[in-house]
C-alpha positions as CSV (number, residue, x, y, z in Angstrom):
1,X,-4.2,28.4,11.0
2,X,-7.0,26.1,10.2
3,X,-8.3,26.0,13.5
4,X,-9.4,29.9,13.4
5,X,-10.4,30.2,10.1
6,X,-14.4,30.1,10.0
7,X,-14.4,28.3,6.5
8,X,-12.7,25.2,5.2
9,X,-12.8,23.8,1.3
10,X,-14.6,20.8,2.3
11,X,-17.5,23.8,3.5
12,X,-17.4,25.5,0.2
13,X,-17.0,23.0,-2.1
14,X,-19.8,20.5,-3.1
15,X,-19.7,17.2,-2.3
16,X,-20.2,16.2,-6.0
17,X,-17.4,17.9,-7.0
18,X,-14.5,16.8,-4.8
19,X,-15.7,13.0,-5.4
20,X,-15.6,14.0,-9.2
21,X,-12.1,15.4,-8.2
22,X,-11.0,12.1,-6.7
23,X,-12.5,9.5,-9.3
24,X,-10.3,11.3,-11.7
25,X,-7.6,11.1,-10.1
26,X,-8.4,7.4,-9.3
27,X,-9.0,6.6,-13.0
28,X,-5.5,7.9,-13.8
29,X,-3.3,6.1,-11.8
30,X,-5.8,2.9,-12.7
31,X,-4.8,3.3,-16.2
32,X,-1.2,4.0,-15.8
33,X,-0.7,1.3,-13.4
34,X,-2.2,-1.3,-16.2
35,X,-0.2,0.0,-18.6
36,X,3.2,-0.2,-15.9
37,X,2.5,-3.8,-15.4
38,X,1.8,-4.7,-19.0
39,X,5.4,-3.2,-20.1
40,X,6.8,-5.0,-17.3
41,X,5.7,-8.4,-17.9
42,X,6.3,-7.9,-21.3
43,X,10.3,-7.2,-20.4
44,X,10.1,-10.1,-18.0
45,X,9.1,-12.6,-20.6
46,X,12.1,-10.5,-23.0
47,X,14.1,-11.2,-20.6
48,X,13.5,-15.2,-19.8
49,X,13.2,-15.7,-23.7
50,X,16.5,-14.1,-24.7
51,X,18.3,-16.1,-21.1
52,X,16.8,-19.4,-22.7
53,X,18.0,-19.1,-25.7
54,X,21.3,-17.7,-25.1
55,X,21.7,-20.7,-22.7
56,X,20.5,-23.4,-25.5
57,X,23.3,-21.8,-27.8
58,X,26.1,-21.3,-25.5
59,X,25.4,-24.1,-22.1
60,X,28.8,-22.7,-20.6
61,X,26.5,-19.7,-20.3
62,X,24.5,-20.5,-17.6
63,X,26.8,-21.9,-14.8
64,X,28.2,-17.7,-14.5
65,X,25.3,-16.3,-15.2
66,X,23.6,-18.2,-11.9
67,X,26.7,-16.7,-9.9
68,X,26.8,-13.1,-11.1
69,X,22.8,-13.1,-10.2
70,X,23.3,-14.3,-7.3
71,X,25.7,-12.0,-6.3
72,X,23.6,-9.3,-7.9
73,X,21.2,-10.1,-5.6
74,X,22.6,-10.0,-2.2
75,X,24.4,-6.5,-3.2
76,X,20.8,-5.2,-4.2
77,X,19.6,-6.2,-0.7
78,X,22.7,-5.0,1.0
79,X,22.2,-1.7,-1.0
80,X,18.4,-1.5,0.3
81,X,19.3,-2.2,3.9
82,X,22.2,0.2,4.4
83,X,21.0,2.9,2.1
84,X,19.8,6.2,4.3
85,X,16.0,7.1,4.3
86,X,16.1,10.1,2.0
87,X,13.3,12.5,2.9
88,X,10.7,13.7,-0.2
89,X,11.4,17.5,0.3
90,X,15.1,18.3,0.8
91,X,14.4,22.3,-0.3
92,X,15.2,24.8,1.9
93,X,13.0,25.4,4.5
């Protein structure tokens, strides 16, 4: 379809326009990325604070802890490596 048609956007629309189109675009997901890794770090540091001093109270604690990560772990990267690639549009056709 785009091979007969005699006009494209890109031939109607101005240049200044689309690149307006795109730095907007651009500028949100700059924003919303900061913001994503702030909250993140943030619960990362929650996280190690609250381990720490859970293990300082209770020193039993840690030695299950290390085990259920660990095991955690592995089943993540089992899950990641047998899970099925799941297309992004599974509407009907």
């Amino acid at each position: 379809m785009l091979i007969t048609s005699h006009k494209f956007q890109f031939d109607t629309t101005p240049s200044g326009r689309i690149v307006n189109r795109f730095s907007r675009d651009i500028e949100t997901v700059d924003s919303s990325l900061s913001q994503s890794l702030r909250v993140v770090v943030a619960y990362f540091f929650a996280l190690v604070g609250a381990l720490i001093v859970v293990t300082a109270i209770t020193p039993a604690f840690f030695i299950p802890a290390v085990f259920l990560a660990a095991a955690y772990y592995a089943l993540s990267l089992q899950y990641i490596r047998e899970s099925p690639s799941v297309p992004a549009d599974t509407g009907p056709d």
